[in-house]
Structure formats: structure tokens, C-alpha cells
N, C-alpha and C positions, 0 to 999 in steps of 0.2 A: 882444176879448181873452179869454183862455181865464180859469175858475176859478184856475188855477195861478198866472198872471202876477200877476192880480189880486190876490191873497193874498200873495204875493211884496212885492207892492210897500205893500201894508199893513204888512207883518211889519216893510218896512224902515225905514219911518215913524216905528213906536212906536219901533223899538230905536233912532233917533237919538234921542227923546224921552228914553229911556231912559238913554242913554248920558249925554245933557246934566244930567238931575237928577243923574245920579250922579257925577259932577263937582263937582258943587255942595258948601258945604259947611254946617253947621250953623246956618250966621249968616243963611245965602240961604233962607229961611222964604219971603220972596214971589213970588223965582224960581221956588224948589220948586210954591209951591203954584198960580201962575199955568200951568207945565209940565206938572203932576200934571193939572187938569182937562182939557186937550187929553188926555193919558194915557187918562182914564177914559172923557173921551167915544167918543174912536177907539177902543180896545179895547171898548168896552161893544157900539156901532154892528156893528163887525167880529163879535165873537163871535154877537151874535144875529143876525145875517144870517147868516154863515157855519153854524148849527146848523139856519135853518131852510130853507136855498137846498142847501148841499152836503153837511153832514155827512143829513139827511133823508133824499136819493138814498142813500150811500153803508153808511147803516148796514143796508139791504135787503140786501146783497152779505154775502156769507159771506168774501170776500175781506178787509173791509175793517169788517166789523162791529165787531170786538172795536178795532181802532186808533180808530174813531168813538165808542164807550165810552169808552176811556180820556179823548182831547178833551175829551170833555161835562166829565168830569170834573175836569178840567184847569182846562176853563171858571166853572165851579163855584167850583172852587179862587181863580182869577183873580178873580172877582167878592168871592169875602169879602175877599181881599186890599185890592181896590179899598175897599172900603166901611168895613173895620178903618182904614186908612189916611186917608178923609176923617175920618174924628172925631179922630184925634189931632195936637198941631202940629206941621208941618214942620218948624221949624228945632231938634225935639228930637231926643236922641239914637236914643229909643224909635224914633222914627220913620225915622231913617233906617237901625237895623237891619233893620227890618220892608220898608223897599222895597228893601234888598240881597236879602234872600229873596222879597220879589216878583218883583223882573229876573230873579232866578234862575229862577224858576221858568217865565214867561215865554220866555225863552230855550231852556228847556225842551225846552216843549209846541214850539215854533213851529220848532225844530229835527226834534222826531218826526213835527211835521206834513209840512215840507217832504221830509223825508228818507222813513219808510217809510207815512207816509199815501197821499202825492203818487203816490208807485210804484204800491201797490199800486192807488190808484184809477184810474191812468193805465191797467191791464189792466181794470176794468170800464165803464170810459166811454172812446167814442169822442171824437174832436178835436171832433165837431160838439158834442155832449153838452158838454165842457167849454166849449166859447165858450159854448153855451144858457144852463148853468149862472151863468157867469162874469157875463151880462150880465142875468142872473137877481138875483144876490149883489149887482152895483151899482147896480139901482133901489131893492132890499130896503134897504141899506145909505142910501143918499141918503134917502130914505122916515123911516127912524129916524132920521138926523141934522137932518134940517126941523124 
């Protein structure tokens, strides 16, 4: 399965998670925060294979340098979010505005990824590169979740 698929199908993972917390309402403290740790673990897994498996390759390319910056950064961003969020309680208000601007954000990155990341990296790596990559990302990936 190519890098692509594979990130696809991560992307659509979290955003069900996503979608289900956000559903939720302030009283659902243990839903939230039972849902929030699968959140953090799958994005945390994802992000750091994904920086060290594909954005790695791609920010060599002048193609595709500066969309693999911004990522990182995105990533970045992602992580305080995660980490602002486990200290505060779920079934507070604070908190649930705090992960409307997380989804948001979220949503984001993973829309710029899929959309002009995806492109332009699809002109510096070949079909075989992206399965290499792709089957690179899910030992890296399984590796950090063990």
C-alpha cells in the first residue's frame, strides 16, 4: 500500500474520533477523555513516523520543501494542542473550546497534506518509492504504538 493510501486511511481514523468527541457534550467527561487518548495516541504514532518515514524524503525536493515545513510545523502545533488538552478536564467548557480549535486545526494540516502535499510529492517519488515509503511509515508506525 502506497504512503498515500496509508495516510488516507489514518487521516480518516482520527477524524471519526474527532467527529465522535465533538458530538459529545460537556457532561461526557469520560467518553471525551476515553476517545481523547486513542486521539493522542494515533496522531502522536502517525505524526512521528510520518516526519521521520515521509516528510524526511520529501523535504530534500525543492518541490515539496517548504509544504514539508509548514507540516512539521503544523505537527508542532498538534502536539501542544494534545498536551494543553490532557491537563485540563474534559467535561469543562475551557476544554471543549480548546478541542473545537484542535479539530480545526487538524483538519487543517490533513486537508493541505492530502490536497497540495500529496501532488506535489506524487511528481518527486515514483509508485515504487511511495509503496517503499508507505511500508516504511507502517513498521515505523506499529514500532511507536508497541
Amino acid at each position: 500500500m502506497s504512503i498515500y493510501d496509508l495516510l488516507k486511511k489514518d487521516h480518516k481514523e482520527v477524524s471519526k474520533l474527532l467527529d465522535e468527541v465533538a458530538a459529545t457534550g460537556d457532561d461526557a467527561g469520560k467518553t471525551r477523555a476515553k476517545k481523547f487518548a486513542q486521539i493522542k495516541e494515533k496522531l502522536t504514532a502517525h505524526s512521528d513516523a510520518e516526519d521521520e518515514v515521509f516528510y524526511s524524503v520529501l523535504v530534500e525536493h525543492d518541490e515539496t520543501r517548504d509544504i514539508v515545513l509548514e507540516g512539521r510545523e503544523e505537527h508542532a502545533l498538534i502536539v501542544e494542542f494534545l498536551e494543553e488538552l490532557s491537563q485540563m478536564p474534559p467535561g469543562s467548557e475551557d476544554w471543549t473550546a480548546k478541542f473545537k480549535v484542535f479539530k480545526e486545526n487538524v483538519e487543517h494540516h490533513v486537508e493541505e497534506e492530502e490536497g497540495e502535499m500529496f501532488k506535489n510529492a506524487r511528481k518527486v517519488l515514483s509508485d515504487a518509492e511511495a509503496k517503499d515509503i508507505g511500508e516504511q511509515f507502517r513498521e515505523q508506525k506499529q514500532s511507536l504504538l508497541a
